[in-house]
C-alpha positions as a Markdown table, in Angstrom:
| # | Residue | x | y | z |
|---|---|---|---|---|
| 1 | Unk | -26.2 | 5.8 | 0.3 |
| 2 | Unk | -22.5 | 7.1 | -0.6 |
| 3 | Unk | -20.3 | 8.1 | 2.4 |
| 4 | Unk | -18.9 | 11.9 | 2.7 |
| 5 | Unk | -15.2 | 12.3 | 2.3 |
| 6 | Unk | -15.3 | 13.3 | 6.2 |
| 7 | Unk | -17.5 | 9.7 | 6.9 |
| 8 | Unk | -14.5 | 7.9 | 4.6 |
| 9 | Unk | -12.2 | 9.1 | 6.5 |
| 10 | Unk | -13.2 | 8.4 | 9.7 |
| 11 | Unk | -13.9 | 5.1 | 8.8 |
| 12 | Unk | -10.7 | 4.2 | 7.1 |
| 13 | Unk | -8.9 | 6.4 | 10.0 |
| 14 | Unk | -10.5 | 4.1 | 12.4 |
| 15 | Unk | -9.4 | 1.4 | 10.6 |
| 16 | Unk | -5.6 | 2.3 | 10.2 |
| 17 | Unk | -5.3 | 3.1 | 14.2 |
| 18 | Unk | -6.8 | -0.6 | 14.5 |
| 19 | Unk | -4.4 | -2.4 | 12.1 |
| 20 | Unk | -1.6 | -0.2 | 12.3 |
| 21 | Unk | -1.3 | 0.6 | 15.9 |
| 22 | Unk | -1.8 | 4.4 | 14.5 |
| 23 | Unk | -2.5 | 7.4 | 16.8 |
| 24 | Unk | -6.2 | 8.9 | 15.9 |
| 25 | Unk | -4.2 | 11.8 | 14.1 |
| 26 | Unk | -1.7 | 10.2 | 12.2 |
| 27 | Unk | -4.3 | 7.8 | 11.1 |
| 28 | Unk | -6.7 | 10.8 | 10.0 |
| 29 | Unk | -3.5 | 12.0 | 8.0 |
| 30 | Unk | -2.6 | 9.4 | 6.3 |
| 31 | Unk | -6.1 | 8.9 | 5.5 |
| 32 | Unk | -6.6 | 12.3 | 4.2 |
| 33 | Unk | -3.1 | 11.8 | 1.9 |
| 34 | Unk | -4.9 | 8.6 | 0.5 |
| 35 | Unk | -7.9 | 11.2 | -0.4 |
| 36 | Unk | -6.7 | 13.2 | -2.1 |
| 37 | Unk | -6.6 | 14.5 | -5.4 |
| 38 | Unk | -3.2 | 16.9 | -5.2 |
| 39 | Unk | 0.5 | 15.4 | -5.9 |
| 40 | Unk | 0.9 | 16.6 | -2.2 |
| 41 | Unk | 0.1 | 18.8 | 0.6 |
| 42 | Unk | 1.5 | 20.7 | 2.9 |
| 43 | Unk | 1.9 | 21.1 | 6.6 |
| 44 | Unk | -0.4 | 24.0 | 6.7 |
| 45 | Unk | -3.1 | 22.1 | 4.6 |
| 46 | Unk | -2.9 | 19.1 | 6.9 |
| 47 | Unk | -3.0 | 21.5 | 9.8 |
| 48 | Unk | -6.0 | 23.3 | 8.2 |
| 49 | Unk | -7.7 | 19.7 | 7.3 |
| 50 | Unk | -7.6 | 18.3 | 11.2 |
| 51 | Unk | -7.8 | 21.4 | 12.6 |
| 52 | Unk | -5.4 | 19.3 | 15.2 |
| 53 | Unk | -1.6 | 21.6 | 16.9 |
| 54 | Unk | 1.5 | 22.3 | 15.2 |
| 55 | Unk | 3.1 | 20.3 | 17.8 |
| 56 | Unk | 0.6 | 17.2 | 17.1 |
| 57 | Unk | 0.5 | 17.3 | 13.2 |
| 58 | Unk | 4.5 | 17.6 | 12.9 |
| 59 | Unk | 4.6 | 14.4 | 15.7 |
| 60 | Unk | 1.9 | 12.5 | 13.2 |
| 61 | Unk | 3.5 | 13.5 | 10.2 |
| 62 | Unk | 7.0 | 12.2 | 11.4 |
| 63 | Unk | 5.7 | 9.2 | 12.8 |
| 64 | Unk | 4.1 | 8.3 | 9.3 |
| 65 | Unk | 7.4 | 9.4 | 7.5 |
| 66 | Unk | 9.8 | 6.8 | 9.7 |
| 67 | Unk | 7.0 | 4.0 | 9.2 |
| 68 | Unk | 7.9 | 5.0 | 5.6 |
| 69 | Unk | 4.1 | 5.7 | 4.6 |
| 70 | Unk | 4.1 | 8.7 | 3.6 |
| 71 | Unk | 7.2 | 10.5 | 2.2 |
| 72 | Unk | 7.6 | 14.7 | 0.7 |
| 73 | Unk | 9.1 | 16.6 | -1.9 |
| 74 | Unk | 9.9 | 20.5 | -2.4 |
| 75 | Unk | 9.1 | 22.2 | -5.2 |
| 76 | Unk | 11.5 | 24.9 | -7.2 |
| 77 | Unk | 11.3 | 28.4 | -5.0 |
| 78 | Unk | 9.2 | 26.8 | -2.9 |
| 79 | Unk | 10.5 | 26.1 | 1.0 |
| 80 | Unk | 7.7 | 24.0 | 2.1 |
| 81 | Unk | 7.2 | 20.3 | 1.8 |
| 82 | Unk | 4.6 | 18.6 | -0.3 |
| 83 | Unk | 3.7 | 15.2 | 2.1 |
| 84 | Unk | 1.9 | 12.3 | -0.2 |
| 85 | Unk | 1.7 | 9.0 | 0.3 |
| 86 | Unk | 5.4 | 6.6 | -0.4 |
| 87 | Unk | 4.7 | 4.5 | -3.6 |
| 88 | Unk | 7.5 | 2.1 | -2.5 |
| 89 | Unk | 5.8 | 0.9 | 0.7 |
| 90 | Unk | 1.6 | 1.0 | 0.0 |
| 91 | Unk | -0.8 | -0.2 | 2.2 |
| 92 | Unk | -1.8 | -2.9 | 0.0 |
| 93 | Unk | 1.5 | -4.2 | 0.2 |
| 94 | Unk | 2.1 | -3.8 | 3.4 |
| 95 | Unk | -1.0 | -5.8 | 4.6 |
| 96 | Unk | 0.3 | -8.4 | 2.4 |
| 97 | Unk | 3.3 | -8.6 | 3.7 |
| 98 | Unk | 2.4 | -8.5 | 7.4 |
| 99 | Unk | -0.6 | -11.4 | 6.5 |
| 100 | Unk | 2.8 | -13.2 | 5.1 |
| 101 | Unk | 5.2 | -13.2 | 7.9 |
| 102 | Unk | 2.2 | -13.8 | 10.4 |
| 103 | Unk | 0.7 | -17.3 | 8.3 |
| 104 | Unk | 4.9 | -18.4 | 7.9 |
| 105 | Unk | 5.4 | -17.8 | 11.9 |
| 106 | Unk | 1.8 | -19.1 | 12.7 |
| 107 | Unk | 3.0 | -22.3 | 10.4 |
| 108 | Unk | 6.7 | -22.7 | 12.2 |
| 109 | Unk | 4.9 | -22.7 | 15.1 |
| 110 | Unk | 2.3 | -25.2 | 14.1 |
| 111 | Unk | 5.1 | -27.5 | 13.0 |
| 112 | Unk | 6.8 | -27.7 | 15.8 |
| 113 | Unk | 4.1 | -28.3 | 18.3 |
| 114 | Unk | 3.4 | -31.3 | 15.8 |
| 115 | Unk | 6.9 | -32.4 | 15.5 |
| 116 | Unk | 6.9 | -32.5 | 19.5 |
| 117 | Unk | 4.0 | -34.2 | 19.7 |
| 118 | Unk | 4.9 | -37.1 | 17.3 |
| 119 | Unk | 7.8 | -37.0 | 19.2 |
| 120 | Unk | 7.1 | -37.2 | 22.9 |
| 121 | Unk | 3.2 | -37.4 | 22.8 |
| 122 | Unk | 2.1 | -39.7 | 20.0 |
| 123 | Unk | -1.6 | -40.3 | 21.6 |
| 124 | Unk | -2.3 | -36.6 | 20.8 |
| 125 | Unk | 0.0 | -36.7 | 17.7 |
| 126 | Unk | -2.3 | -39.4 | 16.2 |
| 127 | Unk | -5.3 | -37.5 | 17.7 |
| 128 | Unk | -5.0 | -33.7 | 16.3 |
| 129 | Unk | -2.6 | -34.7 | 13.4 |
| 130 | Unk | -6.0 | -34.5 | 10.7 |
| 131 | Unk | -7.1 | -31.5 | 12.0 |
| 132 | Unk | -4.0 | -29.9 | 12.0 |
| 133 | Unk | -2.7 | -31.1 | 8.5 |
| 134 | Unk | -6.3 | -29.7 | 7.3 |
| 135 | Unk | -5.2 | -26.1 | 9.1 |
| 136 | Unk | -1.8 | -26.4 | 7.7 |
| 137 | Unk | -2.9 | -27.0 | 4.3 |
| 138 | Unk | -5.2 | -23.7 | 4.3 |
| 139 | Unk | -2.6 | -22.4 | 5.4 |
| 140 | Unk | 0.2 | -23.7 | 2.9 |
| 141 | Unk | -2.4 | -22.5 | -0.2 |
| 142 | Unk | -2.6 | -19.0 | 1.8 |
| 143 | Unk | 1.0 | -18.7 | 1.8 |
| 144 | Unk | 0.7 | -19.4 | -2.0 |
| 145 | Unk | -2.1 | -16.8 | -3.0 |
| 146 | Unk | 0.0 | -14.5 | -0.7 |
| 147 | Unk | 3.4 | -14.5 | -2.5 |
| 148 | Unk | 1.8 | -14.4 | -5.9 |
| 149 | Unk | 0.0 | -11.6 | -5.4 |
| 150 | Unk | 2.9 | -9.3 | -3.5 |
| 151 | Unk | 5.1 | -10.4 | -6.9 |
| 152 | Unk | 2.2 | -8.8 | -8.7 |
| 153 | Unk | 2.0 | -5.7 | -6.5 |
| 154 | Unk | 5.5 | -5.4 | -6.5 |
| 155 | Unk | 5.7 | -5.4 | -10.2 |
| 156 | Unk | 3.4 | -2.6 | -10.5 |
| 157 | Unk | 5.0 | -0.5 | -7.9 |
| 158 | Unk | 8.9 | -1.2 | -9.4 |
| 159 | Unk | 7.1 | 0.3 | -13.4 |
């Protein structure tokens, strides 16, 4: 059975607030800019669409523009701003990005625990060093898929 645009977008709203540390609104926002099928929309529409205070949407919609999410542009003898979501920074990406930096700490990390145990602790060196070298190796070939496929995305974003 195919989801309604309102169950997609509390499903991927729910899922932006998880991953992104999103407020339920801003999450809802951004989820509605992703949606949609207009080169923008504006403040009114998004206040229209959530049904949410001028005070809260213009909070939300900030908050997404200094994450740099979502971005705006005017049109000719128009005043208001047109919010859609930035094609520099896209979620895809950004999830790539953030998996990168967290398997290249989580490998630092690894490493040196190792290195201090074949240092100072060579008992438990020689005990966990299979294991770990199987963990950093999944790793290693992460890291791999990882950068190759950000190159990829970030080709198609720089066209």
């Amino acid at each position: 059975m195919e989801k309604s645009k309102e169950e997609i977008i509390e499903t991927l709203g729910l899922h932006l607030e998880k991953e992104y540390n999103l407020p339920p609104l801003a999450a809802r926002l951004y989820t509605i800019l992703i949606l949609t099928d207009e080169d923008g929309i504006t403040f009114e529409d998004c206040l229209e669409k959530r049904g949410a205070s001028k005070s809260s949407t213009s909070t939300s919609l900030n908050l997404l523009l200094n994450m740099g999410l979502v971005t705006y542009f005017t049109k000719p003898s128009d005043r208001r701003r047109y919010f859609t979501t930035a094609k520099k920074k896209t979620f895809f990406l950004s999830k790539l990005q953030e998996n990168l930096s967290r398997m290249e700490t989580e490998k630092n990390i690894i490493t040196l625990v190792l290195g201090y145990h074949k240092k100072n602790s060579p008992k438990k060196y020689e005990e966990g060093q299979v294991r770990t070298q199987v963990y950093l190796d999944y790793v290693n070939d992460n890291e791999k898929i990882l950068k190759k496929s950000i190159k990829k995305l970030e080709s198609i974003i720089d066209e």
